[in-house]
N, C-alpha and C positions, 0 to 999 in steps of 0.2 A: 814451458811457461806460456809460450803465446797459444798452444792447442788447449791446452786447461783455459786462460780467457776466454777461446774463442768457443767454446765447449760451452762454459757454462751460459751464455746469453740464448747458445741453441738449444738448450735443453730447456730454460726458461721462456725461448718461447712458441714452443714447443705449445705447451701449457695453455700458452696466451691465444693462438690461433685453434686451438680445438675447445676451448672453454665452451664458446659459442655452440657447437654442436652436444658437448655432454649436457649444458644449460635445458636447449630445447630437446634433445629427449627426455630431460625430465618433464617437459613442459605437454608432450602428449602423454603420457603415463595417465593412468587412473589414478585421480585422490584417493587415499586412504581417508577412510574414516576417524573423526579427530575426537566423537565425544562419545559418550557409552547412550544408547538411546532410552529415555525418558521411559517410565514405568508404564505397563501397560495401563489404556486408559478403560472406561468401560464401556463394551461395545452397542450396547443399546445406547448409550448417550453421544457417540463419535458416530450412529448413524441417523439418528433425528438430531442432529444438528446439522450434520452433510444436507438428506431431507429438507430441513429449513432452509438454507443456501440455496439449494436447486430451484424450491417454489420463489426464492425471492426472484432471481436470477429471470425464470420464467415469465413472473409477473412486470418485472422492469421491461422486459422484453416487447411484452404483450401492450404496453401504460406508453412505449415508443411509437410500436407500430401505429395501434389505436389513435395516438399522437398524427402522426406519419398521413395515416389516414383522413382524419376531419382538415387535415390545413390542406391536401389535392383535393377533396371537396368544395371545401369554403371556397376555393381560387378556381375550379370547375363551374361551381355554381354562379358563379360574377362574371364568367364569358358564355358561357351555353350559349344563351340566345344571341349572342356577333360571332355570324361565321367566320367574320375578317379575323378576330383575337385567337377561336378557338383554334382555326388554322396555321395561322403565325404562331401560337404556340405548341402545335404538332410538330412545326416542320423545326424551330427550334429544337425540342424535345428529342427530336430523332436524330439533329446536328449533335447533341450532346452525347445521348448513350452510341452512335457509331464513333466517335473520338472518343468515347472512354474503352470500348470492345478494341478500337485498334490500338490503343496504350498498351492492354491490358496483352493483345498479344504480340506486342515487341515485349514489354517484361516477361514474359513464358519467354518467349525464343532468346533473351538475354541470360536469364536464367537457368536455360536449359545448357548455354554455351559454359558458364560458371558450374553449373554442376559437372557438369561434361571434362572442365579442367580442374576440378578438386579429384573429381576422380583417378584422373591420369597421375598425377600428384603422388596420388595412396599408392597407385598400383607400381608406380616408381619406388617408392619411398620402399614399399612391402618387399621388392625383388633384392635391395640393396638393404636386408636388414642383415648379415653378413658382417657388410662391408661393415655397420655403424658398431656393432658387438666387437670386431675385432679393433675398431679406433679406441672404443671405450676401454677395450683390456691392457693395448699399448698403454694407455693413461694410466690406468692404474698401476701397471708395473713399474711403470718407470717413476710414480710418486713413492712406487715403495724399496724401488732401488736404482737411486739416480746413477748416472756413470761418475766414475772417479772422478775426486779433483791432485791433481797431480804435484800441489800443493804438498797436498794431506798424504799421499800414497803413491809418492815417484816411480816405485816399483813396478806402479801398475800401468805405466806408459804404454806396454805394447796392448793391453785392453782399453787404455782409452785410445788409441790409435783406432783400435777396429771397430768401438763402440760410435767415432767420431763417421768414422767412414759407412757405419752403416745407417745413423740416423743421416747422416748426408745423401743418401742413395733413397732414404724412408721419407722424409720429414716432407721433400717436396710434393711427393703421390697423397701422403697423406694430406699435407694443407687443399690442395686441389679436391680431394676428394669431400673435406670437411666441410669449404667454403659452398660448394654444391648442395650438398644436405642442408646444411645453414639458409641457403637461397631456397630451395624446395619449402622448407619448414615455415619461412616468411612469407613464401606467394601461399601456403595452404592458412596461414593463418587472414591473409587479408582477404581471399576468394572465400573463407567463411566468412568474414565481415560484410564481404558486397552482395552475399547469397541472402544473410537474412537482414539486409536495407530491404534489396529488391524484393523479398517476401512482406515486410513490414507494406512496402507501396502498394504491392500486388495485393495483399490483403484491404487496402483501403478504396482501393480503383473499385474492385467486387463490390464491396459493399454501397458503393456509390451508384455503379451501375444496375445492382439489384434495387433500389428507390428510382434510378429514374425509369428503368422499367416497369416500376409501380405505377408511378406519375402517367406514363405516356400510354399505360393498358388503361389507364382511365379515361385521359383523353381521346383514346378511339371508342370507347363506347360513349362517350358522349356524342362524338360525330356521329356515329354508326346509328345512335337511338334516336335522333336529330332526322336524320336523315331515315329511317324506317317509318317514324311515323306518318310520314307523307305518300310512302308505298303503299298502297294497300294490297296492288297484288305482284311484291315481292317474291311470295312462297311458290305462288303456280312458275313465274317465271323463273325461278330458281329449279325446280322440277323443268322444267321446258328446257333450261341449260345444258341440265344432265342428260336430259335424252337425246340432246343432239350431239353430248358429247361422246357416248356410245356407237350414234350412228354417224358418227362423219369419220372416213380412213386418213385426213389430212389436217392440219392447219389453214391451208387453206380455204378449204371448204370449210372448215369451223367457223372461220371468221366469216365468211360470206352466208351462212346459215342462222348465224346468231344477229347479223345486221340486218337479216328480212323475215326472219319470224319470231324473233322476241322483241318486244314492243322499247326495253329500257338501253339494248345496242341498239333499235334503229333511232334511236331519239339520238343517243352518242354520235351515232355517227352523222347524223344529220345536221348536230352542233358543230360537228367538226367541219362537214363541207361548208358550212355559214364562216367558220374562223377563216378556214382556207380563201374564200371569197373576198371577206373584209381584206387578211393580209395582202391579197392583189391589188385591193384598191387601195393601202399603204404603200403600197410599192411603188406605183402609180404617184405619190402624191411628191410636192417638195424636200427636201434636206432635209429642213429643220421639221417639218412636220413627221416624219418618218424616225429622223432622233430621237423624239418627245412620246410618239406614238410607242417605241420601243422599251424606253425606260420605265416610264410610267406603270406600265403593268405589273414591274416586278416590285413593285411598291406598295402593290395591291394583292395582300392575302386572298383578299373578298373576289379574287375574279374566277368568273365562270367559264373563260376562253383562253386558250392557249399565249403565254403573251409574245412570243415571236411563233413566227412561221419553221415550222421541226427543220427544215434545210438551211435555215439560216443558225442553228445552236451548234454547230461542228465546234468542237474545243468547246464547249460551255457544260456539256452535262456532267453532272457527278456519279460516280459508281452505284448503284444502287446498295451496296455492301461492303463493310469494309472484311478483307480475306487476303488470300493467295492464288491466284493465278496457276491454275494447273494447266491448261488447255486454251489456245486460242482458236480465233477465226482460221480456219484452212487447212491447220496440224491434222494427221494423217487421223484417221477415230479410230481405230482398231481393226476396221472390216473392212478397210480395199478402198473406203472414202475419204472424204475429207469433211472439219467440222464444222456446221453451220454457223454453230454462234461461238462462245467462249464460257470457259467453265471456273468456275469460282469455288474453293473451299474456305467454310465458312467457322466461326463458332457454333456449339449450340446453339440453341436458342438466339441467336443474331437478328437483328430488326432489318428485314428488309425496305427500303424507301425507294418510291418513283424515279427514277433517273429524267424523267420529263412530264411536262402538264400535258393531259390527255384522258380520254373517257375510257371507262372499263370497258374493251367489248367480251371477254369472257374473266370468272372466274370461279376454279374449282375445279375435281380432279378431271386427268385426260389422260390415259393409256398410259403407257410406260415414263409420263412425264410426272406421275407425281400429283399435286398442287401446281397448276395452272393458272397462269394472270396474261391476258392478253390487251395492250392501253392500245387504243387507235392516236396515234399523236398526230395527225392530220397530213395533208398531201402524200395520200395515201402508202403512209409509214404507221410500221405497227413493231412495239417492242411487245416480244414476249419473256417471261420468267416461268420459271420452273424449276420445283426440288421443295418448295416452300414444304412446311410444314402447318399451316395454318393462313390461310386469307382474310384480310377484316376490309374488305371494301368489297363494294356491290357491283353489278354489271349495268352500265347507264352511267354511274356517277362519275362526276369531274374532280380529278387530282390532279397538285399541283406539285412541281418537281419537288423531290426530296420530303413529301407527307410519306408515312408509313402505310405499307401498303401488306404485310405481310410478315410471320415467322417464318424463321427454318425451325427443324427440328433438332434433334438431337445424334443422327447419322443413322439409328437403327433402321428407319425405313429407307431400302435401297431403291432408288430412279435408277434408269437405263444409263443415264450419263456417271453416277457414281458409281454404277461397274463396271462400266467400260475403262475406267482409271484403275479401280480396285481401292477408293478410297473408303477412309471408316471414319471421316468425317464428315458433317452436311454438304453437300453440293447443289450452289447455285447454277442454273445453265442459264444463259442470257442472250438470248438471238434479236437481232432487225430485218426486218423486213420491208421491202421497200414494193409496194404492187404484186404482191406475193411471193417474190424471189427475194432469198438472204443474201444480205450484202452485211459487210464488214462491217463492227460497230467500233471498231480504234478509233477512226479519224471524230467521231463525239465527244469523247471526252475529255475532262479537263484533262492536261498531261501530269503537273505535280501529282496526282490523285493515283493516276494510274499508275505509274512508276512508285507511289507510295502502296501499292496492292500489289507491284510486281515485288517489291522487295520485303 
């Protein structure tokens, strides 16, 4: 009597702890089809009205953009002429789309980790589908032939004995095994949940980042045409660039050659030895007057001079791009040396911005570097960039930290620096120079910044 009792709650629940697993595999299964499908319709009318969808689709599209378009004019048109706004909102502009570019790739690498465990998931679930077929057919046989009740059928004591002893030997493996699949089935249904949130964001972030990249390619050609029309001999000097970038074997002869025979480095660099000047004679001055003298500047889009002296910005610059750190200052390059500057992989298309205020003294390609940008940032400190994909600033002119100075591309064209990694994404290379020898550029920048690009 008391094995018949004890019998029948284990058999019932039995039932109760695998429910849960025969449930969700119904729950991945394919839907069957519930209704008979609708008559066929006629196909010249189901494809002119597809047709009509599309061109509406299109037109809305176009009635956005076109939208999109006249309001970054109208609001271009009303700063042109104030360097101070037009700059102020460059350097905003380019704050915005690199914290949307870096959003956009912590959701990728977020995502990548969620897809990464959906998959392990399947590839678990797939090797143990075994295990699920033979829990499933226990279920069913024993709905279709419970063990004795000893009630009804005393006779059959010595089979519920062994029926009792073998679901007692069974029952625990299987709950254990149940609960497991149960738990897999529930992280695969919520890692699909979190998979298409984070696509729903990631699709939104794109799209945001695609306008303000509209916005901000505007805004440099407003600077850029702003600032042409006062060049008039921009073209020869750009021609004169190229030829000495041909003819010079080094960096540093580049920069020494473009500062004494192109007319708009020697003017750069001549503003800068005038900055470097003044800063002495702020250094020179009282407390408060050195306080004042240093804040102020940064208040002022509209300035034409660096607003601290480059040795005094340690911890203050920001990365020029937001990426991944593949290579730093010193790490071995591949060839028996060690590396000048530090190497940055980037998005496509990623907005490069100034990491400091300083004059162009070159830009444009140079040998195995790519796209070329070389800033004199004063007390004879020179950052250089390279990998770009496109340059929109001139040689002579004054930028201030964090203005846009530059694209990447898209990783197909390869620089010396992105094969020496073996990367097939863009890569930034980013060197200082100090008096013509490279020195470290860690100790510049802000640190949350960088440790938000190491990780």
């Amino acid at each position: 009597m008391a094995l018949a009792s004890s019998l029948a709650p284990l058999h019932l629940a039995s039932f109760t702890f695998l429910a849960p697993i025969a449930l969700a595999a119904q729950t991945v299964q394919p839907a069957p089809s519930q209704t008979a499908p609708p008559p066929a319709a006629d196909p010249k009318a189901s494809e002119l009205t597809s047709h009509r969808l599309e061109l509406r689709g299109m037109q809305d599209s176009l009635d956005a953009s076109q939208e999109q378009r006249r309001r970054i004019e109208s609001e271009i048109a009303s700063i042109r002429t104030d360097r101070g706004k037009l700059t102020a909102a460059l350097v905003d502009m380019t704050r915005s789309v690199s914290a949307t570019e870096a959003k956009i790739g912590e959701a990728e690498a977020r995502l990548e980790t969620l897809t990464g465990s959906e998959e392990a998931i399947k590839r678990s679930l797939l090797s143990r589908r075994g295990v699920i077929a033979e829990i499933l057919a226990a279920l069913q046989r024993m709905g279709r032939k419970p063990p004795p009740a000893l009630l009804a059928a005393p006779e059959d004591m010595l089979q519920a004995i062994r029926t009792s002893m073998l679901l007692g030997a069974v029952l625990p493996e299987m709950r254990a095994e149940t609960e497991a699949l149960a738990a897999d089935l529930s992280d695969l249904l919520h890692l699909r949940q979190s998979i298409a949130a984070e696509r729903d964001a990631l699709s939104s972030d794109v799209r945001k980042l695609r306008l303000d990249r509209q916005h901000l390619a505007a805004l440099v050609d407003a600077r850029q045409s702003a600032l042409s029309a006062a060049e008039q001999a921009l073209g020869a000097e750009r021609e004169r660039a190229a030829q000495l970038a041909k003819q010079t074997a080094s960096l540093k002869d580049l920069i020494a050659r473009m500062e004494s025979e192109v007319a708009a480095a020697a003017r750069g660099a001549e503003a800068a030895r005038r900055s470097d000047e003044a800063h002495k004679a702020i250094a020179m001055a009282p407390p408060d007057v050195r306080r004042k003298a240093a804040l102020a500047p940064f208040k002022d889009p509209a300035r034409l001079a660096p607003a601290n002296a480059f040795a005094e910005t340690k911890g203050l610059l920001p990365l020029p791009v937001a990426g991944a750190l593949q290579r730093g200052f010193g790490a071995p390059d591949g060839f028996g040396g060690a590396e000048k500057g530090m190497l940055i992989a980037t998005r496509a298309e990623a907005i490069v911005a100034s990491p400091c205020d300083g004059w162009v003294a070159f830009a444009g390609p140079y040998r195995t570097y790519g796209q070329l940008l070389i800033i004199n940032a004063g007390q004879g400190y020179y950052i250089i960039l390279a990998g770009m994909d496109r340059i929109n600033v001139n040689v002579g002119q004054f930028i201030l930290a964090g203005e846009p100075v530059a694209l990447m591309g898209d990783g197909s064209a390869k620089t010396a620096a992105a094969i020496a990694i073996g990367a097939a994404q863009p890569i930034l290379y980013i060197e200082f120079r100090k008096d013509g020898a490279a020195i470290d550029p860690g100790p510049w920048w802000v640190k949350p910044e960088l440790q938000k690009v190491r990780g």
